[in-house]
N, CA, C and O atoms as a Tinker XYZ file with bonds, in Angstrom:
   376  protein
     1  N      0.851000   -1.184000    0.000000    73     2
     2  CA     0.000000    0.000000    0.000000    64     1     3
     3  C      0.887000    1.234000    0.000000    63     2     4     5
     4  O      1.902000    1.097000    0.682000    81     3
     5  N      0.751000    2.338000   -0.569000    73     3     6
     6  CA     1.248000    3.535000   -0.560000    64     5     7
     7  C      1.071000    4.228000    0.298000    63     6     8     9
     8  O     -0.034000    4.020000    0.800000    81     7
     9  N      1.761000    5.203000    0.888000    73     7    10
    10  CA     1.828000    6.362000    2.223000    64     9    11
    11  C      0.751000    7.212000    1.880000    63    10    12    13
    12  O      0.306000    7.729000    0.856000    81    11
    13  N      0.440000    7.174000    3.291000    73    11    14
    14  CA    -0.393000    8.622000    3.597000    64    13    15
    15  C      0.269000   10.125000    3.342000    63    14    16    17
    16  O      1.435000   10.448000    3.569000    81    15
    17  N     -0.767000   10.930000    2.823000    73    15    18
    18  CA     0.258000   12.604000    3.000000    64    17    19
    19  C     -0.331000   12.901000    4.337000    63    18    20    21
    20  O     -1.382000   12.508000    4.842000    81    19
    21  N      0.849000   13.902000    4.906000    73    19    22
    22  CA     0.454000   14.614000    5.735000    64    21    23
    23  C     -1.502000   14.919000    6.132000    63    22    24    25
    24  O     -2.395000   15.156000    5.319000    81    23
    25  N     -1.598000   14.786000    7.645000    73    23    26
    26  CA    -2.656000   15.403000    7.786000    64    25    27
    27  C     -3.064000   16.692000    7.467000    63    26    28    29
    28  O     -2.177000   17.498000    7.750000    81    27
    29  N     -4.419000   17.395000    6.814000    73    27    30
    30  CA    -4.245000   18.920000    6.795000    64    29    31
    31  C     -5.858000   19.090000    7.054000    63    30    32    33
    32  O     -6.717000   18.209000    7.021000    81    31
    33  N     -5.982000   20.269000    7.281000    73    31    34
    34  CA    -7.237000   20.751000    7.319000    64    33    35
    35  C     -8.442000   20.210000    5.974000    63    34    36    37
    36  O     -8.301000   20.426000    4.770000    81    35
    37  N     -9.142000   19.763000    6.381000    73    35    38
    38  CA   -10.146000   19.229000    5.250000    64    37    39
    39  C    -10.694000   20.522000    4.787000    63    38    40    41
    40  O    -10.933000   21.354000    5.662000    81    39
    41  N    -10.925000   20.817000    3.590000    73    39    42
    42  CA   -11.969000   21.835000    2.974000    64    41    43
    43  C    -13.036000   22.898000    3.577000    63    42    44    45
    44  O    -13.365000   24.080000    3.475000    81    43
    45  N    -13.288000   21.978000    4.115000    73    43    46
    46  CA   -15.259000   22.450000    5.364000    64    45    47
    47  C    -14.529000   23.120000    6.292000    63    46    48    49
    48  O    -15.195000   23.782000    7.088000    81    47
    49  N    -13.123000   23.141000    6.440000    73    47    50
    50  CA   -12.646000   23.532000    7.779000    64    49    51
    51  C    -13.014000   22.419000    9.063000    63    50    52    53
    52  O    -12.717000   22.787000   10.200000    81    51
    53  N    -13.563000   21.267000    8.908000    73    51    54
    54  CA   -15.024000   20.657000    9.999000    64    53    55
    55  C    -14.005000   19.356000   10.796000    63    54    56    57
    56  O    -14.353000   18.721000   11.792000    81    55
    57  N    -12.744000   19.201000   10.074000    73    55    58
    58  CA   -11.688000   18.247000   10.511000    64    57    59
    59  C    -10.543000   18.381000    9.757000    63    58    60    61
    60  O    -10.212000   19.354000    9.078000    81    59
    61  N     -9.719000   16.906000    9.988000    73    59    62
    62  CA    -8.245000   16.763000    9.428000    64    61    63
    63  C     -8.697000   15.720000    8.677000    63    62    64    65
    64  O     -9.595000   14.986000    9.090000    81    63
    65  N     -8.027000   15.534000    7.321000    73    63    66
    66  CA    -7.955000   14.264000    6.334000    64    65    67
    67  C     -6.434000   13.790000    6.530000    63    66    68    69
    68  O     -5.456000   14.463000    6.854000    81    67
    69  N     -6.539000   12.401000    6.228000    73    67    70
    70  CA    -5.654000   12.152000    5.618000    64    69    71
    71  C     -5.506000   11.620000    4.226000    63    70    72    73
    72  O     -5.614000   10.407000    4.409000    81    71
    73  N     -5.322000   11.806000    2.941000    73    71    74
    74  CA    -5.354000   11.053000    1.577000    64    73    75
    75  C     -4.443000   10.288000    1.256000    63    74    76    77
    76  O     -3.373000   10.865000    1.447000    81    75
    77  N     -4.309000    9.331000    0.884000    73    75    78
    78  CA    -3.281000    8.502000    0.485000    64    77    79
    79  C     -2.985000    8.930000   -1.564000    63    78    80    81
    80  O     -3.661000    9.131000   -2.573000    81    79
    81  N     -1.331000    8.849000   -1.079000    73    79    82
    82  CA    -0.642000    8.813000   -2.557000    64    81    83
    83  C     -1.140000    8.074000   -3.440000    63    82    84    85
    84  O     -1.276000    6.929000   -3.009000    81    83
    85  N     -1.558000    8.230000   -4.733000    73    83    86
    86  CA    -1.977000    6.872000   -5.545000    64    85    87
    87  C     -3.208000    6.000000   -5.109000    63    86    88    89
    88  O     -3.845000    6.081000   -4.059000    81    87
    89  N     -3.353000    5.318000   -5.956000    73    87    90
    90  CA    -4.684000    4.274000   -5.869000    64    89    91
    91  C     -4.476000    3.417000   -5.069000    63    90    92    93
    92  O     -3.576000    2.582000   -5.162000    81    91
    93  N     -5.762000    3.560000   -3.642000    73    91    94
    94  CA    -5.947000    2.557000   -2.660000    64    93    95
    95  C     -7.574000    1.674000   -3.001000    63    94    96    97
    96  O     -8.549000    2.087000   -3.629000    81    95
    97  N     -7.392000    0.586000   -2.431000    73    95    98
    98  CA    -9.280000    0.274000   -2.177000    64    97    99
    99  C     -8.772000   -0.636000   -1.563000    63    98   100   101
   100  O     -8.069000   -1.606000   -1.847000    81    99
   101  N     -9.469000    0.040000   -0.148000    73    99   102
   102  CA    -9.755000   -0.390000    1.274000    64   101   103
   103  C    -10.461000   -1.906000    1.178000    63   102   104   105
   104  O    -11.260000   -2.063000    0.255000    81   103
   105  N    -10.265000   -2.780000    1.880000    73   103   106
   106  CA   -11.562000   -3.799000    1.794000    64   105   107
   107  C    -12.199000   -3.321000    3.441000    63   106   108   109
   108  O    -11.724000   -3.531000    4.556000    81   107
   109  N    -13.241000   -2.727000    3.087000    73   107   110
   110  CA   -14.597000   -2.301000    4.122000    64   109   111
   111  C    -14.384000   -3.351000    5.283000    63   110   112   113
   112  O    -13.776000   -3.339000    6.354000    81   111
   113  N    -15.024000   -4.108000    4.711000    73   111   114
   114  CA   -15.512000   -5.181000    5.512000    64   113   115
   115  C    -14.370000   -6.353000    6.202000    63   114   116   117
   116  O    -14.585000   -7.179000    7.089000    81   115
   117  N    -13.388000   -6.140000    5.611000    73   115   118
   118  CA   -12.658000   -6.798000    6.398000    64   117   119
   119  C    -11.858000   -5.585000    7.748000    63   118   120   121
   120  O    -11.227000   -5.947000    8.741000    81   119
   121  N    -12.056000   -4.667000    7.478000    73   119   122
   122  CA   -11.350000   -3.306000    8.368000    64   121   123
   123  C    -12.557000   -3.460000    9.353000    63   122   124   125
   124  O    -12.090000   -3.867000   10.416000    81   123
   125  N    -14.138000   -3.279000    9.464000    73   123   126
   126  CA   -14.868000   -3.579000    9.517000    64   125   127
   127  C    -15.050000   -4.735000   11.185000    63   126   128   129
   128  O    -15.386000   -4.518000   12.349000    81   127
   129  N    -14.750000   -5.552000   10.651000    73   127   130
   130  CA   -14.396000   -7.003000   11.774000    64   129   131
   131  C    -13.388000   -6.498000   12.160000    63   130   132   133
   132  O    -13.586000   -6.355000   13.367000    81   131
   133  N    -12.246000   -6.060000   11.890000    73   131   134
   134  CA   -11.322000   -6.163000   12.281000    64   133   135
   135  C    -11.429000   -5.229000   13.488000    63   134   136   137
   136  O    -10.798000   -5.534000   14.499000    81   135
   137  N    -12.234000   -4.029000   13.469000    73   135   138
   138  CA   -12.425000   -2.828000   14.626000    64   137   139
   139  C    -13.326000   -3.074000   15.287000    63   138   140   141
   140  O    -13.379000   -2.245000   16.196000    81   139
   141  N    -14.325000   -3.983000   15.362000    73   139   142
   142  CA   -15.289000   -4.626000   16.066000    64   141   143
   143  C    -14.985000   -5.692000   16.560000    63   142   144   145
   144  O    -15.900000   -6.150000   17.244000    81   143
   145  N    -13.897000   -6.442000   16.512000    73   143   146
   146  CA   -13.767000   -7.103000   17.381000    64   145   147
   147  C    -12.818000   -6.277000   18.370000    63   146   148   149
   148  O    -12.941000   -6.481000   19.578000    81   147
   149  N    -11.953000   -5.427000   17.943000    73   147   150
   150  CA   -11.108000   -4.452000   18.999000    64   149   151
   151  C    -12.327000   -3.832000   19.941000    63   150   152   153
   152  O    -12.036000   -3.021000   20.820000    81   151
   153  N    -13.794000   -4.269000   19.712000    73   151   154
   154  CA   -14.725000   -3.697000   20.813000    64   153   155
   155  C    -14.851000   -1.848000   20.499000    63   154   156   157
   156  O    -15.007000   -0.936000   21.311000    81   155
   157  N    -14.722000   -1.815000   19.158000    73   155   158
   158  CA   -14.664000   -0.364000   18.445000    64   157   159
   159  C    -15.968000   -0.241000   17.912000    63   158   160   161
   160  O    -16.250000   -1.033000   17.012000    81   159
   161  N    -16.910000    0.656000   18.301000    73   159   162
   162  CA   -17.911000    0.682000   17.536000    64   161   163
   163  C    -18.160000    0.999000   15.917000    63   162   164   165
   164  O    -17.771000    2.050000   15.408000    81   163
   165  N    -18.631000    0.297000   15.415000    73   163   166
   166  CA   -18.538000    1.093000   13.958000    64   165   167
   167  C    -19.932000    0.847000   12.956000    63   166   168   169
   168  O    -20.705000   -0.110000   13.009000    81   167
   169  N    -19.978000    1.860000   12.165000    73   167   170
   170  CA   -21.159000    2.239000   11.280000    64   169   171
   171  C    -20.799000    1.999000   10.230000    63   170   172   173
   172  O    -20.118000    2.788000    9.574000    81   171
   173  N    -21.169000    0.845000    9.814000    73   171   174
   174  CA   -21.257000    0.239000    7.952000    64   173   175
   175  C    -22.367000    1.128000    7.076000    63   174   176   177
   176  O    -23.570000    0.931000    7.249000    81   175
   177  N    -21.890000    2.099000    6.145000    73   175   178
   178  CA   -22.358000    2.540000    5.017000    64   177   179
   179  C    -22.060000    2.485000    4.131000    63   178   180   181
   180  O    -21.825000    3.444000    3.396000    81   179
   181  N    -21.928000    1.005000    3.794000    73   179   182
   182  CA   -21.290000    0.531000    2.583000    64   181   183
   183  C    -20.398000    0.777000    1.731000    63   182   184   185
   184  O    -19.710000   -0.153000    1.309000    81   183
   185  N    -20.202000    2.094000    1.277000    73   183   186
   186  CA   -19.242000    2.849000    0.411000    64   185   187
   187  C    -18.235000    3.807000    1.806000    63   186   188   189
   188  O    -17.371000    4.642000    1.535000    81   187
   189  N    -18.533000    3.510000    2.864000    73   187   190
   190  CA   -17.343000    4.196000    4.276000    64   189   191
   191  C    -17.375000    3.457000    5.019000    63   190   192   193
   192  O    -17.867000    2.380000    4.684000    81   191
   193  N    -16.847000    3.624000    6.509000    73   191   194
   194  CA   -16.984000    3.438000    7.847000    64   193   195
   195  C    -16.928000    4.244000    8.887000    63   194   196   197
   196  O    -15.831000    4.714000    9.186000    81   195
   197  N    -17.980000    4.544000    9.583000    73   195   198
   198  CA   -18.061000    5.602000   10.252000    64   197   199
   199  C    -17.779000    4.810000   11.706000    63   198   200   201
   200  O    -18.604000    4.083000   12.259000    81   199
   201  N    -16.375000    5.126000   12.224000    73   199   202
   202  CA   -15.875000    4.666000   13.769000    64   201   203
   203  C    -16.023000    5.225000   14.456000    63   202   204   205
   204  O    -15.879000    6.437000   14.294000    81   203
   205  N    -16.482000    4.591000   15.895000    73   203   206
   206  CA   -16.514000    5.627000   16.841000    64   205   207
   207  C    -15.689000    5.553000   17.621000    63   206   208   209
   208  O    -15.788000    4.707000   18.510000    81   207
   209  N    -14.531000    6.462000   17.554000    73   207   210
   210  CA   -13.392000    6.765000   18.068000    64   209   211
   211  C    -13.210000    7.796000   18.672000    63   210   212   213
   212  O    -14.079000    8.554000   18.240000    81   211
   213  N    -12.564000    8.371000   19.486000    73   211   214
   214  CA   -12.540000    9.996000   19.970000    64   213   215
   215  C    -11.518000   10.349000   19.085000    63   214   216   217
   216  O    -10.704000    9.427000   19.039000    81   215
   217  N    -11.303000   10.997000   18.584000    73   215   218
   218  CA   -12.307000   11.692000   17.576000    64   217   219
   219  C    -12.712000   10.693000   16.624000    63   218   220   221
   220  O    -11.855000    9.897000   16.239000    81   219
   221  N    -14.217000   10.590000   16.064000    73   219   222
   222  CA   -14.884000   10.151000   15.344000    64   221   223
   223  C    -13.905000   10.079000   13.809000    63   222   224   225
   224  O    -13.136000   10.944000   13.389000    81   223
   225  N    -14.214000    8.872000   13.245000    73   223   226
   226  CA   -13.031000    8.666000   12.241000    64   225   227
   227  C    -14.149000    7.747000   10.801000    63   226   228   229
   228  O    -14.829000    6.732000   10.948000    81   227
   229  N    -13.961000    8.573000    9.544000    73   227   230
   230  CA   -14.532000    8.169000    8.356000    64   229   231
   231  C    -13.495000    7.739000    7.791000    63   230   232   233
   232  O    -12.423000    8.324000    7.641000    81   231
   233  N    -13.921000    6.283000    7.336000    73   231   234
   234  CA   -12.947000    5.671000    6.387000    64   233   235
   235  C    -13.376000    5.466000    4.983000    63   234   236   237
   236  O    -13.888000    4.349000    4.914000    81   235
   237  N    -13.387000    6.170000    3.637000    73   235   238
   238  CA   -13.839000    5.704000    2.654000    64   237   239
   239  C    -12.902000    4.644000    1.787000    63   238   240   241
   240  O    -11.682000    4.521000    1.901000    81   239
   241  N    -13.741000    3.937000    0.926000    73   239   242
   242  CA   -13.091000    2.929000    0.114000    64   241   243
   243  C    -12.038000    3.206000   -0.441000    63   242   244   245
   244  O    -11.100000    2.410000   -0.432000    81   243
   245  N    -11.981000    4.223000   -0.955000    73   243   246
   246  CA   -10.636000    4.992000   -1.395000    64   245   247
   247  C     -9.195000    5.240000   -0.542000    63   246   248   249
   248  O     -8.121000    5.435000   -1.110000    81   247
   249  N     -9.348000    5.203000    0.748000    73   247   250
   250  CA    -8.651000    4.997000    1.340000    64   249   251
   251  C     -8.357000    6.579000    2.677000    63   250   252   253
   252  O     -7.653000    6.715000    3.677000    81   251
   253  N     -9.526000    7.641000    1.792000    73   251   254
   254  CA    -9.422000    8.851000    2.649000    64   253   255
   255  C    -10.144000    8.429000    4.292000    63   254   256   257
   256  O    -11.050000    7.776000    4.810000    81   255
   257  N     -8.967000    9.357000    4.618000    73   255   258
   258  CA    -9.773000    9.271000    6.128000    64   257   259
   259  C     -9.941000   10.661000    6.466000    63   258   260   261
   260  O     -9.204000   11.591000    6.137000    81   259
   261  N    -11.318000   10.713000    7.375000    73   259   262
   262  CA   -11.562000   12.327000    7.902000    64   261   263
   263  C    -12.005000   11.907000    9.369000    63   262   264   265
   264  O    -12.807000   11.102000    9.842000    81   263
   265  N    -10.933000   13.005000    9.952000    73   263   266
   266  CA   -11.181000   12.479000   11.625000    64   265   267
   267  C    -11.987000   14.196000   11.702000    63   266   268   269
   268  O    -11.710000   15.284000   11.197000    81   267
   269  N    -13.029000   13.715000   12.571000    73   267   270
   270  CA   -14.045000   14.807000   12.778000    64   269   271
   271  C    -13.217000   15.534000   13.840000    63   270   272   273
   272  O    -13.506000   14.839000   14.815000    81   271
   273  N    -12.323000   16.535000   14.334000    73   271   274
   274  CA   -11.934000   17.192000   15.227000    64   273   275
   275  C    -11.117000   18.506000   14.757000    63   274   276   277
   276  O    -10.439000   18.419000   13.733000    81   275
   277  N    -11.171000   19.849000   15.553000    73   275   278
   278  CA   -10.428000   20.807000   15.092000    64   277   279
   279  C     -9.225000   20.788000   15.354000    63   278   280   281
   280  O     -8.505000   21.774000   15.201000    81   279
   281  N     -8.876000   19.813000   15.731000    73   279   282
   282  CA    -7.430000   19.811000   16.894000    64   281   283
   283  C     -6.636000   18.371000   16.083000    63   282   284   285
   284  O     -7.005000   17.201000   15.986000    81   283
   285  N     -5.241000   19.189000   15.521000    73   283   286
   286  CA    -4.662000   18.224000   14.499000    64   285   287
   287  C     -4.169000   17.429000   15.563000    63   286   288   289
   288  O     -3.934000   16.260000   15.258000    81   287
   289  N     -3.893000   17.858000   17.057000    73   287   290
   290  CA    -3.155000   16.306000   18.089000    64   289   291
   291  C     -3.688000   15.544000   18.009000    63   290   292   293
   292  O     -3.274000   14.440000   17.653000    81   291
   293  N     -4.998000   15.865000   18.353000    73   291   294
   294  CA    -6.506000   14.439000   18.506000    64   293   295
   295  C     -6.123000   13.932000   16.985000    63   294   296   297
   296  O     -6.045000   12.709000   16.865000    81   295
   297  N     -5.897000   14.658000   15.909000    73   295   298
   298  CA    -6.419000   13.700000   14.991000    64   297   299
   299  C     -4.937000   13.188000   14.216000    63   298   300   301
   300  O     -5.098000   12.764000   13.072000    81   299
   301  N     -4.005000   13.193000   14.565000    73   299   302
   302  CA    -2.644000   12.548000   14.383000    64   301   303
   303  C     -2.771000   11.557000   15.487000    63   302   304   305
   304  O     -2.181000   10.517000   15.194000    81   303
   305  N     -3.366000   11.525000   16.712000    73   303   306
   306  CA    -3.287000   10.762000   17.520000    64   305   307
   307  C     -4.185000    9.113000   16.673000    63   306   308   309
   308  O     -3.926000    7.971000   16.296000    81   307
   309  N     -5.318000   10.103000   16.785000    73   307   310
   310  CA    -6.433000    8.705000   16.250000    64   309   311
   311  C     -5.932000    8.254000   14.842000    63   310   312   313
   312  O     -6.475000    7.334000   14.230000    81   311
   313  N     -4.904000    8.930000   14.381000    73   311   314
   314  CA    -4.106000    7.901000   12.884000    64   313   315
   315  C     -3.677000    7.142000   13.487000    63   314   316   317
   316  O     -4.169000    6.019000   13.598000    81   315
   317  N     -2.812000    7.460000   13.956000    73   315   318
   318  CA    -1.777000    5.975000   14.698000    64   317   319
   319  C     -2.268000    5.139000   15.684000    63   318   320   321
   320  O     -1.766000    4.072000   16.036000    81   319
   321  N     -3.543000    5.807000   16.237000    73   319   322
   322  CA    -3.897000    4.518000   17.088000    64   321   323
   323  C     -4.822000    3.835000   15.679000    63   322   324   325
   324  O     -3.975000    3.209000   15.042000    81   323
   325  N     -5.650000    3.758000   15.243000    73   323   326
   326  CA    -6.623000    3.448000   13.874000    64   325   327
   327  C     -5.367000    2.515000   12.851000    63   326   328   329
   328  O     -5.612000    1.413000   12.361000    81   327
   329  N     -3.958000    3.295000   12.685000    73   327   330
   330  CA    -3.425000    3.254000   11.571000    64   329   331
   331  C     -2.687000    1.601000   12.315000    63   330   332   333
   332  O     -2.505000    0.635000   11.574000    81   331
   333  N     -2.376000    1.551000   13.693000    73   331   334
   334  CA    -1.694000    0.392000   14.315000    64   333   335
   335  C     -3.211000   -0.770000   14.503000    63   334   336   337
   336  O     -2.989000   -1.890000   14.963000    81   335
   337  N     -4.063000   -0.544000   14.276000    73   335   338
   338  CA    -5.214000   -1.499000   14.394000    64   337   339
   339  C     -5.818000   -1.903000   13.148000    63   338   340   341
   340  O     -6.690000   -2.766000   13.044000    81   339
   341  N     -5.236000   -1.139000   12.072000    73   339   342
   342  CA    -5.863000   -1.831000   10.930000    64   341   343
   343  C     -4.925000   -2.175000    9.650000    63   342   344   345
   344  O     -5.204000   -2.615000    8.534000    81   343
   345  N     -3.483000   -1.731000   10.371000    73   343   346
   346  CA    -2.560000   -2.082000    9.317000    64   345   347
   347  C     -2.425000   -0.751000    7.534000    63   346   348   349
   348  O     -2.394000   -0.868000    6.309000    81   347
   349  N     -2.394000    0.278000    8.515000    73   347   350
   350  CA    -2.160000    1.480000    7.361000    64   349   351
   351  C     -0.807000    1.719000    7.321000    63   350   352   353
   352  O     -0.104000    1.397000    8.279000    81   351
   353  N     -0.218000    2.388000    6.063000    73   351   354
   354  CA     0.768000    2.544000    6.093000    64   353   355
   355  C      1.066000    4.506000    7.101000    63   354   356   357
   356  O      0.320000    5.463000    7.309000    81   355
   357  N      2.482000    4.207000    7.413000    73   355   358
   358  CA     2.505000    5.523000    7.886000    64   357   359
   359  C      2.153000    7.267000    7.271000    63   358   360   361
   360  O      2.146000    7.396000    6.047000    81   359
   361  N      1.898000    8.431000    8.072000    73   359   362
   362  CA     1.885000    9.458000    7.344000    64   361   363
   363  C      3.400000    9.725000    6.836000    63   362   364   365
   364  O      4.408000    9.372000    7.448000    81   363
   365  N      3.365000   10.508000    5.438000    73   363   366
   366  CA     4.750000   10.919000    5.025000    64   365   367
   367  C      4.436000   12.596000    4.650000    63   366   368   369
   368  O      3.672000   13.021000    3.783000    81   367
   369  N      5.422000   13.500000    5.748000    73   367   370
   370  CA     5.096000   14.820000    5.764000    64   369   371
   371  C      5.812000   15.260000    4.540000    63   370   372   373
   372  O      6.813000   14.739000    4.049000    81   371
   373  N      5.048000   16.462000    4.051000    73   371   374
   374  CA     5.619000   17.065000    2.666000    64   373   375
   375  C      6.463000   18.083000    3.237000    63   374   376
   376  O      7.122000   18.821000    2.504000    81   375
């Protein structure tokens, strides 16, 4: 799998993304089990995953993630805890 870029402010201003370099596709459903059995709550909408993490964390098929928080610690934090539980590759700062 290819590196993450840097976290940055998402668009909306409303959180932090992270996008991955190049073409990813996530398998859902196996990420899915894999955070529910860690006793992680999570919301299957087929085309994402909506975790409930502090801070709240969207995973789309593509491989973007948007952690719902204004605060880039919280949401560098919840990469690496998310990124060590589901087997992502690391962020690579520009």
């Amino acid at each position: 799998m290819t590196s993450y870029r840097t976290l940055r402010l998402c668009s909306s201003g409303g959180g932090f993304e992270a996008v991955p370099d190049g073409v990813v596709r996530l398998d859902l459903a196996r990420l899915r089990k894999t955070l529910v059995d860690r006793g992680v709550p999570v919301v299957d909408a087929r085309v994402m995953l909506i975790v409930g993490m502090d801070p709240e964390v969207t995973i789309a098929r593509t491989g973007r993630l948007l952690f719902k928080t204004a605060d880039p610690a919280a949401a560098a934090h919840a990469f690496e805890q998310l990124r060590a539980w589901v087997e992502l590759p690391p962020l690579e700062p520009r």
